[in-house]
KEKE-3310 file (N, C-alpha, C; in steps of 0.2 Angstrom, whole numbers, plus 5000, padded with zeros to 4 digits):
npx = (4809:4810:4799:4800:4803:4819:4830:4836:4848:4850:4859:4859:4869:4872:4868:4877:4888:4878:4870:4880:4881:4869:4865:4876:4872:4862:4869:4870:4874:4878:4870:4874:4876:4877:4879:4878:4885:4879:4886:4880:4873:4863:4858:4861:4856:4860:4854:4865:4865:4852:4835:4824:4809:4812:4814:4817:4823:4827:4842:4841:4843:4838:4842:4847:4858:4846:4845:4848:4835:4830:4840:4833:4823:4826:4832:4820:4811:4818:4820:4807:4804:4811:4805:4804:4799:4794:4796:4803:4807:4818:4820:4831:4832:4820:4816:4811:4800:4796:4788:4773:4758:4747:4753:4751:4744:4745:4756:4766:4763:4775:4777:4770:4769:4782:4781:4768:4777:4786:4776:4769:4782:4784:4783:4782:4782:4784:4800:4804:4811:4807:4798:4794:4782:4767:4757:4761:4764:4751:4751:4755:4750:4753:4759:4769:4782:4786:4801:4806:4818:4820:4821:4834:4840:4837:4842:4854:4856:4851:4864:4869:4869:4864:4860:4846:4839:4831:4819:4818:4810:4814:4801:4785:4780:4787:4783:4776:4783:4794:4787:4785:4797:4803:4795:4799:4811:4808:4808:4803:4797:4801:4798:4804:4799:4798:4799:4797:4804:4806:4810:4820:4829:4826:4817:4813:4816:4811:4811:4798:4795:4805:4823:4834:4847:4846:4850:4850:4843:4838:4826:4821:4818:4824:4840:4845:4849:4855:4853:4843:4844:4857:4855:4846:4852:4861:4852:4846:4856:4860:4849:4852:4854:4862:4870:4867:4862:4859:4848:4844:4838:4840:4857:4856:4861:4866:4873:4880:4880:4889:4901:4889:4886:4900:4900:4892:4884:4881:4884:4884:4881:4869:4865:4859:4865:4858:4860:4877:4888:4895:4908:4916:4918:4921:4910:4899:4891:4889:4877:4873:4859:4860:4858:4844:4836:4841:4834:4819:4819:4823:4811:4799:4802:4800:4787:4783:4779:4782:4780:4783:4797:4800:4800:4793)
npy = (5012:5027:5040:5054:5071:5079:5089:5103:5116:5132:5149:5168:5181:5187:5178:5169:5163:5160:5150:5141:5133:5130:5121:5112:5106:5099:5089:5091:5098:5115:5124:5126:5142:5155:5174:5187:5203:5219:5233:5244:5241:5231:5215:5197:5178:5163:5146:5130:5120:5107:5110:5103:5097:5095:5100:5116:5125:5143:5154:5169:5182:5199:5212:5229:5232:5235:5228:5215:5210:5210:5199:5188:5189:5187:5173:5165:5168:5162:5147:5143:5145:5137:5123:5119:5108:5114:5130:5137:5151:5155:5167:5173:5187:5198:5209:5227:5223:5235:5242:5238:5244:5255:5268:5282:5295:5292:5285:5271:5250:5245:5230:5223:5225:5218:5203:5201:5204:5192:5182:5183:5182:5167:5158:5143:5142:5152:5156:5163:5172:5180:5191:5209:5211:5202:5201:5200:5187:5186:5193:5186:5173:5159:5145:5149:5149:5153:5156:5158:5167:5164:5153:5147:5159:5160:5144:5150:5163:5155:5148:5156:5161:5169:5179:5187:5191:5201:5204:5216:5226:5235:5245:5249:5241:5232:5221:5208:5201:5201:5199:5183:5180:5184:5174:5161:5162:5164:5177:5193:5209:5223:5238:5250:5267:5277:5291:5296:5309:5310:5293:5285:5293:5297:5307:5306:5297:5286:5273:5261:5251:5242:5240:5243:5234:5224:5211:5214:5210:5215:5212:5210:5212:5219:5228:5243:5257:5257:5266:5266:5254:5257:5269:5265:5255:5264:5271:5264:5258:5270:5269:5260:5247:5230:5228:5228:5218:5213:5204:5203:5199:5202:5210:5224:5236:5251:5266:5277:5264:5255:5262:5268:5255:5252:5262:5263:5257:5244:5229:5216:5213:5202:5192:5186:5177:5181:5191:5198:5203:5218:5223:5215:5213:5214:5216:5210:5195:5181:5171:5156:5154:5143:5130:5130:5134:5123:5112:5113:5115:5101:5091:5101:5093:5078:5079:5083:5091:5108:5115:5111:5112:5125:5142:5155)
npz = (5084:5088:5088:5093:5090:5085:5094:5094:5097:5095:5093:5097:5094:5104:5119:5117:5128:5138:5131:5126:5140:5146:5134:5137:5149:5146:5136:5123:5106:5102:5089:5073:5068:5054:5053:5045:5041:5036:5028:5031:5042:5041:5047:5042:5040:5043:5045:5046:5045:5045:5053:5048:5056:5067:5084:5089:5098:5102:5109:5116:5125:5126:5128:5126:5113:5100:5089:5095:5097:5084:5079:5086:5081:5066:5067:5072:5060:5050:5055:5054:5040:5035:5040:5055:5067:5080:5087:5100:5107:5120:5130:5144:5147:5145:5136:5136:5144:5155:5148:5149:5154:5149:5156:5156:5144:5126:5125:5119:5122:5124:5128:5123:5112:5108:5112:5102:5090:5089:5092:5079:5071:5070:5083:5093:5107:5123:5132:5149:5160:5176:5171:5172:5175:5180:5170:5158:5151:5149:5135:5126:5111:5114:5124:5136:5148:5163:5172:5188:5196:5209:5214:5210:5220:5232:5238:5239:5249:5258:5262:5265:5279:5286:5302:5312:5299:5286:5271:5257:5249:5235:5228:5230:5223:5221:5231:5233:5228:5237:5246:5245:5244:5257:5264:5260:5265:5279:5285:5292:5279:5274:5267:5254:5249:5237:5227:5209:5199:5187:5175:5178:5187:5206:5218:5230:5245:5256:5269:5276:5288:5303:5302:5310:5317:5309:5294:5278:5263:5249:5234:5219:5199:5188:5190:5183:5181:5194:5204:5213:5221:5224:5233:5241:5249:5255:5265:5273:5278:5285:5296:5306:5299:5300:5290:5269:5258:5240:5228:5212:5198:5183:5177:5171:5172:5167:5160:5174:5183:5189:5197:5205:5213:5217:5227:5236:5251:5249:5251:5246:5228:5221:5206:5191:5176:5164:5158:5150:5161:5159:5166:5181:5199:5216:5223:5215:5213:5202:5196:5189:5176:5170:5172:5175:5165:5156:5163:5162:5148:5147:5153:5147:5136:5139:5142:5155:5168:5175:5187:5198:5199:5201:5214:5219)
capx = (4812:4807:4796:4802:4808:4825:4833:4840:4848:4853:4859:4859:4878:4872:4868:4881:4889:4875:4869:4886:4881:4864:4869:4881:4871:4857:4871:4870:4878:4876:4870:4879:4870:4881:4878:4882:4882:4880:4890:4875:4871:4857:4861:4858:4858:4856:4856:4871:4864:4846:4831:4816:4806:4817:4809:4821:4826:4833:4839:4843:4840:4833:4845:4849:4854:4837:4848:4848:4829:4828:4842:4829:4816:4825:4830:4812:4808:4823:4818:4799:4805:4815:4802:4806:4794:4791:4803:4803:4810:4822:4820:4831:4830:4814:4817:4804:4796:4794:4781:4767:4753:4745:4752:4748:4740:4748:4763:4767:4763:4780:4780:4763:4775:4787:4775:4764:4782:4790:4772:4771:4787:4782:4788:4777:4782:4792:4801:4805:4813:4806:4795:4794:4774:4767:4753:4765:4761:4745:4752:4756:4745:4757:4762:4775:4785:4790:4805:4810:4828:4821:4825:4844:4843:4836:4847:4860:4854:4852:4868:4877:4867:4865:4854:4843:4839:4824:4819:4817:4808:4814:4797:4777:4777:4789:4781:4773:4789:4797:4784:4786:4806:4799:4790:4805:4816:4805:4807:4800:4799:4801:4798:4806:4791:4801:4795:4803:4802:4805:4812:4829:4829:4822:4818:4813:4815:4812:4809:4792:4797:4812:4828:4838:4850:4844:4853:4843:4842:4834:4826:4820:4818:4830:4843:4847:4856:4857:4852:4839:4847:4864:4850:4842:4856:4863:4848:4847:4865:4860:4844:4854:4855:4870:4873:4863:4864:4855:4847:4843:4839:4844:4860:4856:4870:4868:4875:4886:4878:4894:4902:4885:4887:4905:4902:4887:4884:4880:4889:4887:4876:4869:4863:4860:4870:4854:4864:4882:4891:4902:4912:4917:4922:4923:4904:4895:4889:4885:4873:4869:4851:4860:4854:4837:4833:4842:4829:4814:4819:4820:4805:4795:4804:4797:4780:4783:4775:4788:4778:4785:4802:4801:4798:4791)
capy = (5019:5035:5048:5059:5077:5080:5094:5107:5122:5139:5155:5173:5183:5192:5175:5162:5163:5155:5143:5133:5132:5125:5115:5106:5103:5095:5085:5093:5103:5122:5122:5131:5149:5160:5179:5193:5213:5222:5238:5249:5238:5227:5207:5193:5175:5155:5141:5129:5113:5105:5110:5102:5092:5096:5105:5120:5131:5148:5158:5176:5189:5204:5219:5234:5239:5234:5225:5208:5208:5209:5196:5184:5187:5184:5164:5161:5167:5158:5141:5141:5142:5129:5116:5116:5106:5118:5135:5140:5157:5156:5174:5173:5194:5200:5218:5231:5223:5238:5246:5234:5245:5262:5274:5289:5296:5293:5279:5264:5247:5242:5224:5219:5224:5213:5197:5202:5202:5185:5176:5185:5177:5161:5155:5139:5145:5156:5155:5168:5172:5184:5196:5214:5213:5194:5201:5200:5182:5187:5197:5180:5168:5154:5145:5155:5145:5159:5153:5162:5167:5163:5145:5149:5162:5156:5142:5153:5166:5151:5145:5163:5157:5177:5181:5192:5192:5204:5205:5223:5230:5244:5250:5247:5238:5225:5220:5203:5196:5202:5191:5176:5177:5180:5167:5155:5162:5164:5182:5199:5213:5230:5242:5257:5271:5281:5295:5297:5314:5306:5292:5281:5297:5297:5313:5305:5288:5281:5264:5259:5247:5244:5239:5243:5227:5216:5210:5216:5209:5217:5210:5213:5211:5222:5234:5247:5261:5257:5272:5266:5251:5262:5274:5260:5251:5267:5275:5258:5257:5277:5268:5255:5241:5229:5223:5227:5215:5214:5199:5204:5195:5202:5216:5229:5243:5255:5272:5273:5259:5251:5263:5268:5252:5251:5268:5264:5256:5240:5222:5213:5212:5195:5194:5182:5178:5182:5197:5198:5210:5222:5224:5211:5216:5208:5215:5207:5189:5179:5164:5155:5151:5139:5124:5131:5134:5115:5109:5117:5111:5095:5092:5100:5088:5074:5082:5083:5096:5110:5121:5108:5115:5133:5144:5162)
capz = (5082:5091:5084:5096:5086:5089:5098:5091:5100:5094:5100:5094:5095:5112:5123:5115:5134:5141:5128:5127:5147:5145:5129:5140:5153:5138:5131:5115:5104:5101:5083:5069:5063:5051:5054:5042:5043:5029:5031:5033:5046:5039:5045:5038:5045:5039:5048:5043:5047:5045:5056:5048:5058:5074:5090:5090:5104:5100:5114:5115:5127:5123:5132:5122:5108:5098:5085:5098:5097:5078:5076:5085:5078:5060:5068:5072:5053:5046:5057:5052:5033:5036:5042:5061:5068:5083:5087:5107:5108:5126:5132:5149:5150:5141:5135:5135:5150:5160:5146:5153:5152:5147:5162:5155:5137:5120:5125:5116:5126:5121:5131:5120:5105:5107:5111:5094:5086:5090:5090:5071:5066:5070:5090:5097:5115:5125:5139:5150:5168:5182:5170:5176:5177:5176:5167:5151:5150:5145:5129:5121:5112:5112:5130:5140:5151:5166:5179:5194:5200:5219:5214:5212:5223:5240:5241:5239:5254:5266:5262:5268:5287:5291:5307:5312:5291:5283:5265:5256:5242:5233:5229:5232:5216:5223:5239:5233:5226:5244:5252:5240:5246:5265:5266:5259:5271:5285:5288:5287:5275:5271:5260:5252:5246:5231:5222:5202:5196:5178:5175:5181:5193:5212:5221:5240:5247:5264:5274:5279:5292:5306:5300:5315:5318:5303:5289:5273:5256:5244:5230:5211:5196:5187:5191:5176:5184:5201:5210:5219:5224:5231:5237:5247:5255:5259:5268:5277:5285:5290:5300:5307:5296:5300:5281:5264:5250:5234:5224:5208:5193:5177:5178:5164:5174:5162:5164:5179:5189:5191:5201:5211:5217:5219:5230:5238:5255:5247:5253:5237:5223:5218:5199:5186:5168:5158:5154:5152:5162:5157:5171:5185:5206:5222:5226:5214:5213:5199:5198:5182:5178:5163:5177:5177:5159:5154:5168:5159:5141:5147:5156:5140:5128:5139:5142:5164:5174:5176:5191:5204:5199:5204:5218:5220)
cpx = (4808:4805:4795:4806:4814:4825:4838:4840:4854:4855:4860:4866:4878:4871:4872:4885:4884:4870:4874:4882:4874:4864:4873:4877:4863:4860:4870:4874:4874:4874:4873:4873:4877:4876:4883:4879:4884:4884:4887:4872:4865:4861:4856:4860:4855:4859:4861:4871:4856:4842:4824:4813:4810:4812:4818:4822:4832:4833:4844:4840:4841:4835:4846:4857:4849:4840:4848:4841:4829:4834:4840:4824:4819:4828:4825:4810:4812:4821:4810:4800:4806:4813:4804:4798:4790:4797:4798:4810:4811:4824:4827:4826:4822:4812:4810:4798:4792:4789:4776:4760:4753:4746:4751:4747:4747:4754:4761:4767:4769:4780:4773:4766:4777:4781:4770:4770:4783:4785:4771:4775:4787:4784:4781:4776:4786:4792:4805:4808:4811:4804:4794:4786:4771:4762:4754:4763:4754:4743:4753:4751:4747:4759:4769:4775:4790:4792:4804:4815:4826:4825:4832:4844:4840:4841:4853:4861:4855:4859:4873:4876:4867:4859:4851:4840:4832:4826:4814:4812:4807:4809:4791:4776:4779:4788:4776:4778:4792:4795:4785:4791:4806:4796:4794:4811:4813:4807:4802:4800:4798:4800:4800:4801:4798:4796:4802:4799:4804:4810:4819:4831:4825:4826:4819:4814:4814:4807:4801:4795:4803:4816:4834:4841:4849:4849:4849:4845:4835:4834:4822:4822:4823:4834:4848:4851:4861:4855:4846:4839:4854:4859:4848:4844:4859:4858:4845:4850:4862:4853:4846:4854:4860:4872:4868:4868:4856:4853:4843:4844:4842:4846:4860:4862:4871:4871:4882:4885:4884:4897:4899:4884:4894:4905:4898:4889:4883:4886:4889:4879:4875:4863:4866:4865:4865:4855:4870:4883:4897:4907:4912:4919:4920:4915:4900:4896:4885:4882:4871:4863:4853:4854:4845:4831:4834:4836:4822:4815:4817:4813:4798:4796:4800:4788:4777:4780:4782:4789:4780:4792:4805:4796:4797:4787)
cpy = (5024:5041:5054:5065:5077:5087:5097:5115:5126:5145:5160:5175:5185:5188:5169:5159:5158:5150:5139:5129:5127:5119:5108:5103:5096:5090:5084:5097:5110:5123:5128:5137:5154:5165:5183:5201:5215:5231:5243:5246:5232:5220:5204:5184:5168:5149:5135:5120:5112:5105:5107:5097:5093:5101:5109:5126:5135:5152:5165:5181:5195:5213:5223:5230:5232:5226:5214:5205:5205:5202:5188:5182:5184:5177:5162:5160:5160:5149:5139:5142:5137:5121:5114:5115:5109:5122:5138:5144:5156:5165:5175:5182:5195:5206:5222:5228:5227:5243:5240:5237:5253:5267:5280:5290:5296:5289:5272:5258:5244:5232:5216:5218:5220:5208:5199:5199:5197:5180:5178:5180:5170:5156:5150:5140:5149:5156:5158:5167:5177:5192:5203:5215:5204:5195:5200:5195:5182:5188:5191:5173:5161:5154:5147:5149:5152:5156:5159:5161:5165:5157:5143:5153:5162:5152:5145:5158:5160:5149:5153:5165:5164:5176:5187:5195:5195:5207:5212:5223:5234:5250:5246:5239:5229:5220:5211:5199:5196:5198:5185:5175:5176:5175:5160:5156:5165:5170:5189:5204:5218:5233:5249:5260:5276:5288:5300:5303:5315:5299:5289:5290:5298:5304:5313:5296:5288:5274:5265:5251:5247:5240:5239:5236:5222:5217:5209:5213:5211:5213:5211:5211:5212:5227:5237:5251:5263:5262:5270:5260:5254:5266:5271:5258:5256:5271:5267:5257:5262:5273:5262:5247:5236:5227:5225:5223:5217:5208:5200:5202:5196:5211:5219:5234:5246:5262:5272:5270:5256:5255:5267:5262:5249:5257:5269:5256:5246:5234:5219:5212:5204:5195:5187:5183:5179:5185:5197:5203:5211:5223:5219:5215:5213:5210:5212:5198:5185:5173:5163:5150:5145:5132:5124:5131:5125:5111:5108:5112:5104:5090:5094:5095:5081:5074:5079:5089:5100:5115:5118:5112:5122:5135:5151:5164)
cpz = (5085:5087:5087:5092:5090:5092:5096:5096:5097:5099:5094:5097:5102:5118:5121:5124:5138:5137:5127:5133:5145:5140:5133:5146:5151:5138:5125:5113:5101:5092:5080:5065:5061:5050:5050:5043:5037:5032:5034:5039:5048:5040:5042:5041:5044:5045:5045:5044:5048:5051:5054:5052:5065:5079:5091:5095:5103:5107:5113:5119:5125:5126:5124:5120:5102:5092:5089:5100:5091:5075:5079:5083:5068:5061:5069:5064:5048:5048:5055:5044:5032:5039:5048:5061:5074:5086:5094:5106:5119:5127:5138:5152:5146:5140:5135:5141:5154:5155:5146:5152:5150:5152:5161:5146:5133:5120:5121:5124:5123:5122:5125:5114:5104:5105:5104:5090:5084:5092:5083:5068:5066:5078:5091:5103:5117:5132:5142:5158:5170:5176:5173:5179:5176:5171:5159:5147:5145:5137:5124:5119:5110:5122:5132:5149:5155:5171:5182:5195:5206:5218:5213:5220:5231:5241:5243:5246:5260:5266:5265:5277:5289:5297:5307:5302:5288:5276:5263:5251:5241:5231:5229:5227:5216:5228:5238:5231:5233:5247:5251:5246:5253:5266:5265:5264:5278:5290:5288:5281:5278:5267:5259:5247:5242:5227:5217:5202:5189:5179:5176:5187:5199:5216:5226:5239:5254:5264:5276:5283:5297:5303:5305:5317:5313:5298:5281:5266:5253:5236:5227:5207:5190:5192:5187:5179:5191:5205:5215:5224:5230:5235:5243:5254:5257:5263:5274:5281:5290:5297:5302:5306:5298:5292:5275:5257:5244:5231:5220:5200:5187:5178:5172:5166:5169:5165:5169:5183:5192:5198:5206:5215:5218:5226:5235:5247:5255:5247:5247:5234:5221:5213:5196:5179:5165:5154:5156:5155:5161:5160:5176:5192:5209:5224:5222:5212:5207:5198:5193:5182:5170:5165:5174:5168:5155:5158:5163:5151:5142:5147:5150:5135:5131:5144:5151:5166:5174:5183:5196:5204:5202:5208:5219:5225)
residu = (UNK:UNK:UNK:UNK:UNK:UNK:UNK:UNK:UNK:UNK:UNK:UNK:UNK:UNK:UNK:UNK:UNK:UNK:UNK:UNK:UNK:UNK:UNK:UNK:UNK:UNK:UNK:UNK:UNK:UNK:UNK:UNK:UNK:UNK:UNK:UNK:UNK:UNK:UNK:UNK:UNK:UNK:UNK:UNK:UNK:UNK:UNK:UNK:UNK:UNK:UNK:UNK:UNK:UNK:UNK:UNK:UNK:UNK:UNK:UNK:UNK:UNK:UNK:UNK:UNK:UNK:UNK:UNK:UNK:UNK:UNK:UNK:UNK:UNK:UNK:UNK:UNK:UNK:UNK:UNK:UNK:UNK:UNK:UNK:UNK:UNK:UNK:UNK:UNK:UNK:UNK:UNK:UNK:UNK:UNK:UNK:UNK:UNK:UNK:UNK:UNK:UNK:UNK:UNK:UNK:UNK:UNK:UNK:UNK:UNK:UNK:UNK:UNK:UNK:UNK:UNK:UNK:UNK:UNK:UNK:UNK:UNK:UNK:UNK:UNK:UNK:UNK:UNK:UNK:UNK:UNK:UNK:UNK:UNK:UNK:UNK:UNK:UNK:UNK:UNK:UNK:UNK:UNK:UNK:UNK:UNK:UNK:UNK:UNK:UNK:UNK:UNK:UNK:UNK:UNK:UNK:UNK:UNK:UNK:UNK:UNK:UNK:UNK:UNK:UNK:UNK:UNK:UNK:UNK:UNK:UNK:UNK:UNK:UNK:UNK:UNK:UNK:UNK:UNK:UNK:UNK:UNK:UNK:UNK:UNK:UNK:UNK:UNK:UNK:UNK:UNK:UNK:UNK:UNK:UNK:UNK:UNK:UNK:UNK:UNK:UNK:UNK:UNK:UNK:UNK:UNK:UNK:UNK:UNK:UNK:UNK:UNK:UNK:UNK:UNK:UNK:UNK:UNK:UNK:UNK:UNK:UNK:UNK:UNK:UNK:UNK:UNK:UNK:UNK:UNK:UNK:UNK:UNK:UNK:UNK:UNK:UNK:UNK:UNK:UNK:UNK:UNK:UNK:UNK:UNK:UNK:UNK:UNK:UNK:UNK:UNK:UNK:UNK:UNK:UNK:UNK:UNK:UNK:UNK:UNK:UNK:UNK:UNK:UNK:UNK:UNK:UNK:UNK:UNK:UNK:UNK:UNK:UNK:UNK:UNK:UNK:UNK:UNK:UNK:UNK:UNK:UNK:UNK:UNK:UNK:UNK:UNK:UNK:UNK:UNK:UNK:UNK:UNK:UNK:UNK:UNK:UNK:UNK:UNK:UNK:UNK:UNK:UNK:UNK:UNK:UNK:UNK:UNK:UNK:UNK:UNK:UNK)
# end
């Protein structure tokens, strides 16, 4: 008889989409969690089936509105009542990421918030995909298991066989991910130098590098409004690009993203399901990382090495 904890996987109302997926690729079933709302808006929320002793995976990304953070942190609280035998919190997106550190006086480090939260409520580990900062890892005193989207999204690149092919990054910040991706497609890079004069708005942009004849992918972590993504690939074409795509891991498109990249110079958009989108068209592309996280679970459950697995 085996003293192996079972497995048990949950989801929260916001990623149920891609835990079927992972689920199915487990060969398990999605466990049953009843969710109520109180009319003033307060939930409430029981598991429906026996977690004690069980190694439990709740997964839930973490995009706005705030209510998809707090409806995992009260599964963690609910499954550590409940006598799970250890609770990994499945993050794919990881909200609040981009407050990282103290940039100027009197802000909240939001990203440290969270990770206090959801090691508070009780998580054994958490697993995460393409962080805005890696230093986040840091925030948490429980192991953190971080994938990369290159490992979908390279195959997928060689598979479109472009020539002449150079990788971008839309600003300073992203220039060591941009090499990772060069270095796996055996080209060069670029970089777009930005300057925000607040927030999701950019004043200037230009290329540091030539573009002229290439076929460019740009690549990053998020993209929330798109402006600097349409910005990019259309100040690209103007300096003779022949093509701009985008490989972009988790699609926030808030605002009017959609149709700044319906209007923008931009070939297609390539983006993960870590967050649903709202909207569907013939430029965007999407890639599921269910593969990548089923991978992962497994791998921990029989206590394998998972660093061979992924590439950045």
């Amino acid at each position: 008889m085996s003293n192996k904890p079972e497995i048990k996987i949950f989801s929260g109302r916001a990623s149920r989409y891609l835990t079927e997926k992972i689920a199915q690729k487990l060969g398990v079933d999605v466990g049953k969690v009843n969710f109520f709302d109180f009319s003033d808006g307060e939930m409430q929320l029981h598991f429906d089936e026996s977690v004690r002793g069980a190694y439990v995976y709740l997964v839930q990304s973490t995009f706005s509105p705030i209510s998809n953070l707090f409806e995992l942190l009260l599964m963690i609280d609910a499954a550590h009542r409940a006598s799970a035998y250890k609770i990994a919190a499945v993050v794919p997106y990881f909200g609040y990421g981009r407050q990282d550190r103290k940039d100027k006086p009197r802000v909240a480090i939001g990203a440290k918030l969270i990770a206090n939260m959801l090691t508070a409520a009780g998580i054994s580990r958490i697993m995460t995909m393409d962080l805005h900062a890696d230093q986040i890892q840091g925030f948490f005193d429980v192991p953190v298991d971080h994938l990369y989207a290159s490992s979908i999204f390279v195959p997928y690149l060689k598979e479109l066989h472009l020539e002449n092919l150079m990788v971008a990054s839309p600003d300073m910040g992203g220039t060591k991910r941009a090499n990772a991706y060069a270095n796996h497609l055996g080209t060069g890079i670029t970089v777009c130098h930005k300057v925000r004069s607040k927030p999701n708005e950019i004043s200037d942009m230009r290329i540091i590098g030539d573009v002229k004849d290439k076929n460019i992918i740009i690549v990053d972590d998020i993209i929330d409004t798109a402006g600097t993504i349409a910005k990019a690939a259309d100040l690209m074409m103007e300096n003779g690009a022949l093509s701009v795509r985008a490989a972009i891991t988790h699609p926030v498109l808030s605002g009017r993203a959609y149709e700044k990249i319906q209007n923008s110079a931009l070939k297609e958009l390539i983006v993960t399901d870590s967050i649903p989108l709202k909207y569907t068209n013939d430029r965007i592309t999407v890639l599921s990382v269910a593969g990548l996280f089923a991978q992962t679970i497994s791998k921990i459950q029989n206590n394998q090495s998972i660093s061979s697995s992924f590439i950045l």
